[in-house]
Structures are given as C-alpha cells and as structure tokens.
N, C-alpha and C positions, 0 to 999 in steps of 0.2 A: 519342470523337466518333462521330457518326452520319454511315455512308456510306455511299456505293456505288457502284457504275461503272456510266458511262452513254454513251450518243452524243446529243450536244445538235445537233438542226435549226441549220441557218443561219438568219439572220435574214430572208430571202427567202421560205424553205419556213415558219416563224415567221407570217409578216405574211400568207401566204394562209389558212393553219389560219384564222388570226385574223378573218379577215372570213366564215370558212364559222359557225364559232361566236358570234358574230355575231348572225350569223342564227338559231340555235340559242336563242341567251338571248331573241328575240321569240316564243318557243311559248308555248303556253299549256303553264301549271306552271314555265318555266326559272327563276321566282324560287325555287323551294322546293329545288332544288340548288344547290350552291356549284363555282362554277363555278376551275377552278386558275388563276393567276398565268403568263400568258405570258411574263416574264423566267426563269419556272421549268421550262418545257416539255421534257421530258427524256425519250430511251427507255431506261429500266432494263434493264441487263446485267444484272447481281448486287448485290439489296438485301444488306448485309453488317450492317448495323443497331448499337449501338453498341459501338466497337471499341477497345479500348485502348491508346493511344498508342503502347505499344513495338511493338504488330503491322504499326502503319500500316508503317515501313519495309520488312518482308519483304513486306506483302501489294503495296507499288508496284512492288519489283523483281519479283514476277511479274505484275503487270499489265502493267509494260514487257515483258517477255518476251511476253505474250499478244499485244501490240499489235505488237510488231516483228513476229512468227511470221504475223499478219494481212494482206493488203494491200487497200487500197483498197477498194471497192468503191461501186456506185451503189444511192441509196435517196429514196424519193419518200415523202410523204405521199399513204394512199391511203385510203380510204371509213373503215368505223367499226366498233365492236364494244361488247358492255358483258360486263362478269362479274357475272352474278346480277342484282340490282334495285338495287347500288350504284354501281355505276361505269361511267362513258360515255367509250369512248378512241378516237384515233382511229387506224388502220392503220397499216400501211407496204407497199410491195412494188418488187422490184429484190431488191439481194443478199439475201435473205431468209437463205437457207441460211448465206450467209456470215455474216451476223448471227445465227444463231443458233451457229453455230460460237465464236463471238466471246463471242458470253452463257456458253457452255459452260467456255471458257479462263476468264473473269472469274472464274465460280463454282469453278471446281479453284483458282485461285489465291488465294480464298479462304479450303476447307479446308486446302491445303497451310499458308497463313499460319498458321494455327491459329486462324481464325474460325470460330464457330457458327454453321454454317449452317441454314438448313431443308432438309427433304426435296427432292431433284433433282425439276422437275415438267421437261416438255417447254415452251422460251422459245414465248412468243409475243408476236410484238412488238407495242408499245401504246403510246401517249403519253395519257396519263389530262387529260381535258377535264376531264369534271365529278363529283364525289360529293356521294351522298345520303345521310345519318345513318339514314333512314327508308328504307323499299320506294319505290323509284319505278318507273313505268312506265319504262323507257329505250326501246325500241322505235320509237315517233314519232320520236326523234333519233338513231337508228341509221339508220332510213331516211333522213331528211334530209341525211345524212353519205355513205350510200352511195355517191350520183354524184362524188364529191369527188377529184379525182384532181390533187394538186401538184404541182409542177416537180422533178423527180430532183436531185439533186444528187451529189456523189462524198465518201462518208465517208472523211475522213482521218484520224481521232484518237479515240482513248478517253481517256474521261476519269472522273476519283476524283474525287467531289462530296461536300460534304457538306451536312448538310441541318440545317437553323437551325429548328425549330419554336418558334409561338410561345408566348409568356412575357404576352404584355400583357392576354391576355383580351379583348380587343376581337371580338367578334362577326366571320365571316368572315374572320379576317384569317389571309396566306398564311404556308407554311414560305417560307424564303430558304434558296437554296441558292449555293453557293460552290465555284466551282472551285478545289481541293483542287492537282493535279497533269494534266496530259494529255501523251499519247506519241502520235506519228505511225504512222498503220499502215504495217507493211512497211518501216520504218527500220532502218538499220542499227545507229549509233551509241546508240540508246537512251537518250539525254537528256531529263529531263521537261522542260517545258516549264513556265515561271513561269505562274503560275496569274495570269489578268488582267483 
C-alpha cells in the first residue's frame, strides 16, 4: 500500500486555509493549476511510498514509539512557500522544532521497518495547496498567502495514511487518503487508535 505519516489540521485550522485559497483560485492563471482536495490536507512527516503489507506492522509499532517518545505540541497555519515552479504550500509555525523532530522519528522508523527510503533532506513543514504539471509563476500566491496567519492549535496525534490515487481518468480528480492507524503524542499505553 501507499503511505506515510502525517499530522492532519483540525477542521477549524482546515475551514480558514480554506477561504485564504479561496481567494487564491480568483487570480489570474489559478485555473491553469490544480488546486488539492481539502478533505486531503495533510503535513507529511515521512512519504514511505508503496510498502508491503508484512512491513506495515513493524513500521506502526515504531511509529507508536515515535509518537509516545513526542508530546504535544502547538502549530498554527502560517503564510506560504513553493518548491521550484510546481508547488504552492502553505506554512506552519509554533512547535516547528518539535515537528521536525517528529518527521525525523517517522523517517528512522521507517528505515528501521525496512522501508526504502530516499536520501535524509532537512523537514520543512508544508501542507501542499496547489500543483502545476507545467512552470508556473507561483510567486503572486506566495505573496498572497504571506499575511496568512491561522488559529494555533495543540497537535496531539500522528497519524499512517494511506493514499488512494486515482484509477478513473477523469480530468483533476484528487488522491483519497485514508487514515491507516493514529497514536496520541506522549501516551503512555501506546494503543492505535481505529482509524475513523
């Protein structure tokens, strides 16, 4: 299956993204990107990509271990970035550090699992708006995003997603992702939690 560990917005911090991009899809050019699926809005820990079914077990119980070894922490949606002329995301800032500590645990518990990883880069956190197949300008809607500053909220839980790409060939149509498994940070007992 296709996965990876992520921290999924509340639906609060969700519904404000939501009216900043919004505003975003009235530019001129936002039709010539495709803009992600807000039920899909996700900050990637560790893309693990597709993983063979006997791994998923080792690679959860070191996820649960990453995520108990974790605690808490507060994280906002904050202004915007792009990588190169494909992709428009938007920020985050609050436990920054702690989430990148958090992305570092996902990705060791990865290789530990015996998943194939890619090369260690430095986490920077993103939640991906929009991609372009072509060069686009992204710049106009980095600025736009800039001022953008969400309500904080308190991350409690990582979570193993998997991601549903599609099958139907229908023009823009989104992956569906599916929560997999999620652990409470800084839990003791270590229980996943039904995926719902």
């Amino acid at each position: 299956m296709r996965i990876f560990a992520a921290l999924l917005p509340p639906a609060d911090a969700v519904r404000e993204l939501a009216r900043e991009v919004d505003e975003l899809q009235r530019m001129p050019g936002a039709d010539t990107l495709r803009w992600t699926g807000r039920p899909g809005w996700h900050f990637t820990l560790a893309f693990y990509g597709e993983v063979a079914d006997d791994l998923v077990p080792g690679l959860s119980e070191r996820l649960e271990r990453a995520a108990r070894r974790t605690g808490p922490f507060p994280l906002a949606l904050r202004g915007g970035g792009h990588f190169g002329d494909r992709a428009l995301w938007a920020g985050a800032a609050g436990g920054i550090e702690t989430m990148r500590l958090l992305a570092d645990r996902a990705e060791a518990a990865g290789r530990k699992a015996g998943v194939t990883m890619e090369e260690h880069r430095r986490y920077r956190p993103h939640l991906t708006v929009a991609r372009s197949r072509v060069s686009a300008d992204l710049k106009p809607y980095v600025a736009a995003l800039d001022p953008f500053a969400g309500t904080a909220w308190t991350v409690g839980e990582l979570c193993l997603v998997r991601s549903n790409l599609p099958v139907s060939g229908v023009p823009r149509e989104q992956p569906r992702y599916e929560t997999v498994a999620s652990w409470p940070l800084g839990a003791d007992d270590g229980s996943p939690r039904a995926a719902g």
